[in-house]
ZAVO-73690 format. One record per residue (C-alpha): x, y, z; residue in one letter. Coordinates in Angstrom, 3 decimals. Each point is the difference from the previous one (the first is absolute). Last residue first. Example, Ala and Ser with C-alpha at 12.3 -4.5 7.8 and 13.67 -1.06 7.14 Angstrom:
BEGIN
         x         y         z  type
    13.670    -1.060     7.140     S
    -1.370    -3.440     0.660     A
//
This chain:
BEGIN
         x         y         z  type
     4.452     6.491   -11.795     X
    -1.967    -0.525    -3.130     X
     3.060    -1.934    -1.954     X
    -0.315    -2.534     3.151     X
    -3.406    -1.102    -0.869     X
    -2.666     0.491     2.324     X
    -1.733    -2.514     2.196     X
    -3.377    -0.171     1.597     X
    -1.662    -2.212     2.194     X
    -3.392     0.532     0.600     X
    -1.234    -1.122     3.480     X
    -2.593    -1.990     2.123     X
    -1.263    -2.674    -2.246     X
     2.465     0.718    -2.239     X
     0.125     1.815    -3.314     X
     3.493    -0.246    -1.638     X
     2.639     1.443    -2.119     X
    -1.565     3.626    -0.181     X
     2.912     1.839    -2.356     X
    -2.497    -0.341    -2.686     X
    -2.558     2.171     1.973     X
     2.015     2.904    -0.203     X
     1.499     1.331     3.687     X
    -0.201     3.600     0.032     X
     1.405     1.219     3.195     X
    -1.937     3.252     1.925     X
     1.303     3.457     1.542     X
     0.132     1.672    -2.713     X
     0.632    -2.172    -3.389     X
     2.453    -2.273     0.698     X
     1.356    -2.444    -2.211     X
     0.916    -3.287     1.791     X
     3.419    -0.579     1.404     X
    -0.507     1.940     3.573     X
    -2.195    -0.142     2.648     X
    -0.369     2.234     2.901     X
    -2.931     2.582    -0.375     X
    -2.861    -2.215    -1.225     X
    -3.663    -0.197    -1.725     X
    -0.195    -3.541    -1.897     X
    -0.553     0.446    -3.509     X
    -1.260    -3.595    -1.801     X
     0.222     0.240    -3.414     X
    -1.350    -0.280    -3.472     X
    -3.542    -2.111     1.112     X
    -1.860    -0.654    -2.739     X
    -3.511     1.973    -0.955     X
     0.396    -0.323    -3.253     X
    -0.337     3.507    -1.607     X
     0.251     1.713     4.061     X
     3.494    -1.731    -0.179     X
    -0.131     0.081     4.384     X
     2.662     1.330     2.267     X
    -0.716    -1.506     3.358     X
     0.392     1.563     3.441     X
     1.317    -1.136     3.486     X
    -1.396    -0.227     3.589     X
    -1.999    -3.040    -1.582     X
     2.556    -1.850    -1.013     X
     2.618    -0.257     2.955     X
     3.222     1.812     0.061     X
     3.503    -0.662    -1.467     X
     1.705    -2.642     2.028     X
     2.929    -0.682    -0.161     X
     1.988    -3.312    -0.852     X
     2.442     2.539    -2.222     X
    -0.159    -2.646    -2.619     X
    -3.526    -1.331     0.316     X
    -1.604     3.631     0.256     X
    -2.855    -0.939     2.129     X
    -3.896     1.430    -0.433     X
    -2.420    -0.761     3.117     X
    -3.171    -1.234    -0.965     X
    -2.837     1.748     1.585     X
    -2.087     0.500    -3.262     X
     0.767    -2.315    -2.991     X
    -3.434    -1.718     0.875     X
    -1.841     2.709    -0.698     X
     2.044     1.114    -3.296     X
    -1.316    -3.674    -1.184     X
     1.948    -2.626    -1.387     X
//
């Protein structure tokens, strides 16, 4: 899948049923060796249960469960909370 058409989605914490933001109004953290994707951060002010850093959440990619048509669902392990 292309960044392009990762753009727009909106991004939903499946256990909190929340919704984080929409790609596109958030950043990526790229390996610049492989050029993989590390993690998703997603500028906010309210959330809590990720690691913060600012005024941002980090979510890493392997927490992404699913790439939808018009969201990414993501879900963090309880021991991250």
């Amino acid at each position: 899948m292309r960044l392009s058409e990762m753009s727009g989605k909106e991004i939903v914490d499946v256990k909190r049923a929340e919704r984080l933001g929409v790609l596109g109004h958030t950043d990526l953290e790229i390996n610049e060796n492989t050029g993989e994707i590390r993690s998703l951060i997603i500028p906010s002010l309210k959330w809590f249960g990720f690691k913060k850093e600012g005024n941002e959440i980090r979510v890493p990619w392997n927490h992404i469960k699913k790439i939808g048509t018009d969201m990414i669902i993501i879900d963090i392990p309880d021991d991250d909370e």
